[in-house]
N, C-alpha and C positions, 0 to 999 in steps of 0.2 A: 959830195955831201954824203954823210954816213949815215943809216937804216935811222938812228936815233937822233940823227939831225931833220928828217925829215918831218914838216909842219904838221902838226894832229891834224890838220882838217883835209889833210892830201893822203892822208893812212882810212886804213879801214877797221872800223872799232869794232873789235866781238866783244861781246862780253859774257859770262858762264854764270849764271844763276841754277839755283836750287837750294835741297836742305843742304844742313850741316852733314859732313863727312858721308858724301856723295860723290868723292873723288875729283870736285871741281878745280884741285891746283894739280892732284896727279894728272889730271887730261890733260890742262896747260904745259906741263914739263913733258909730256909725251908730244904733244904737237910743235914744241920749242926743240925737242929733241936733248932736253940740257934738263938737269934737276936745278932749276933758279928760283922755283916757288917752293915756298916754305911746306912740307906734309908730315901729317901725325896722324896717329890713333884716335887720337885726342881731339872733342865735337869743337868745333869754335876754332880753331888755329887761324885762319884768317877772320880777322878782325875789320878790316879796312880794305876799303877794292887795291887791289897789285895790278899796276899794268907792265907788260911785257912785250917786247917787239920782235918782228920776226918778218925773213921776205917769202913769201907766200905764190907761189908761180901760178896761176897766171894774174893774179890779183896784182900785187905789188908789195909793199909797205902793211906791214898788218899790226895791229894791238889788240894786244888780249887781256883782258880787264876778268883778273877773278876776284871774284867777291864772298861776303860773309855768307852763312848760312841763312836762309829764309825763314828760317822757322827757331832763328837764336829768339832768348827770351829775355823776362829782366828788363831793367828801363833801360841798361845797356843794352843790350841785346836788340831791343825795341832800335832805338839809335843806329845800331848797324844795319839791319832791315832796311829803315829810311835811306841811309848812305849807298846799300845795293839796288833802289830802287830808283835811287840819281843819277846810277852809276848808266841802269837803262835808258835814260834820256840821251844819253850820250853816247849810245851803241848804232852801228849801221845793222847788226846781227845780234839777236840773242841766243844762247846756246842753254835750254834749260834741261840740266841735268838729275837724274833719278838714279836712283841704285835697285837693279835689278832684284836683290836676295830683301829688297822693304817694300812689299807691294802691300799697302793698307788703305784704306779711304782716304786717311792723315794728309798722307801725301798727293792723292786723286786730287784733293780741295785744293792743295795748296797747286800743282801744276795747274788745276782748273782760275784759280786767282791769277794767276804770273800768264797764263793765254790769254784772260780776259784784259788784263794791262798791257800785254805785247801788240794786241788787235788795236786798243784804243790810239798805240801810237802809230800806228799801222806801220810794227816793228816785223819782219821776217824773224823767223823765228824754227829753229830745229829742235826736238825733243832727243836728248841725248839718254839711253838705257845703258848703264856704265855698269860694270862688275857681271856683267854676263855670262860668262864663266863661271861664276858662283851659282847659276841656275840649273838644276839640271831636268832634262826632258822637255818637249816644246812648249814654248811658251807662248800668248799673243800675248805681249807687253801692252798694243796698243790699248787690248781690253780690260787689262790689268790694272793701267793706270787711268781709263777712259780718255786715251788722248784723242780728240776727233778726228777724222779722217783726210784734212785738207791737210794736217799737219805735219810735217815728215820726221822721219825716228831713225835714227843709227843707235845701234847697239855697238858698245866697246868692251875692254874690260883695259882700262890703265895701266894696273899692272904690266901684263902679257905684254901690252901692245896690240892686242887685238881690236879689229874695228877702226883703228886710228888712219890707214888710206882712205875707208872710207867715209868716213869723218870728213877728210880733211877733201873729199871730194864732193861730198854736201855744200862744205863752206863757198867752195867753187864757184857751182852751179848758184 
């Protein structure tokens, strides 16, 4: 039986929420090791959750569901929102991602919304600090973005590669 014949409900579902163009399909083609997800400049490029499979040692079977931005607008925009927030029903992991070099309130609220919906489905859940490298001199992200302190944070930068073992050692655990 092959990685993609394997039953959805025998695989382990991540899924990668955040805003728009916050590197949520570069992490996936980093942690796939393959560029299979669609990336751009461009805010919005995914549209619709993409799932992606991958054998994940010591886990097994793994899917990675990246999703639209959280904070697209518009009555479509509104629509994809709802789609990525279905997409969490369907997650064993959430991965919600931030970009390092956007540290505003904006986004405080919105990872504050997306913890308080991860809690209710009593989803695990990791805060992902992406483009790290774009930051320079020390930073406490946790304080930056007020993530609370129960909740665990890897920093990466997609690009590079950086961050991405430890990433993928979070997922792990």
């Amino acid at each position: 039986m092959g990685l993609n014949d394997t039953p959805s409900g025998n695989r382990y579902t991540i899924g990668l929420f955040g805003p728009r163009n916050v590197g949520k399909s570069s992490l996936v083609n980093k942690l796939l090791g393959q560029d299979l997800v669609l990336t751009s400049e461009v805010a919005g490029t995914t549209t619709d959750p993409v799932s992606k499979s991958m054998e994940l040692l010591p886990i097994g079977p793994v899917l990675f569901v990246d999703t639209a931005g959280l904070d697209d607008e518009g009555e479509l925009g509104l629509k994809r929102v709802d789609k990525s927030y279905e997409a969490l029903r369907k997650c064993d992991l959430a991965l919600f991602v931030l970009d390092a070099s956007r540290q505003s309130g904006k986004f405080s609220e919105m990872a504050e919304q997306f913890l308080r919906e991860s809690r209710k489905r009593n989803m695990p859940t990791i805060v992902v600090i992406n483009k790290c490298e774009s930051v320079e001199g020390p930073v406490s992200h946790r304080e930056c973005f007020d993530i609370p302190a129960d909740v665990p944070i890897v920093c990466t930068d997609a690009l590079s590669g950086s961050g991405i073992e430890d990433l993928k050692q979070a997922i792990i655990r």
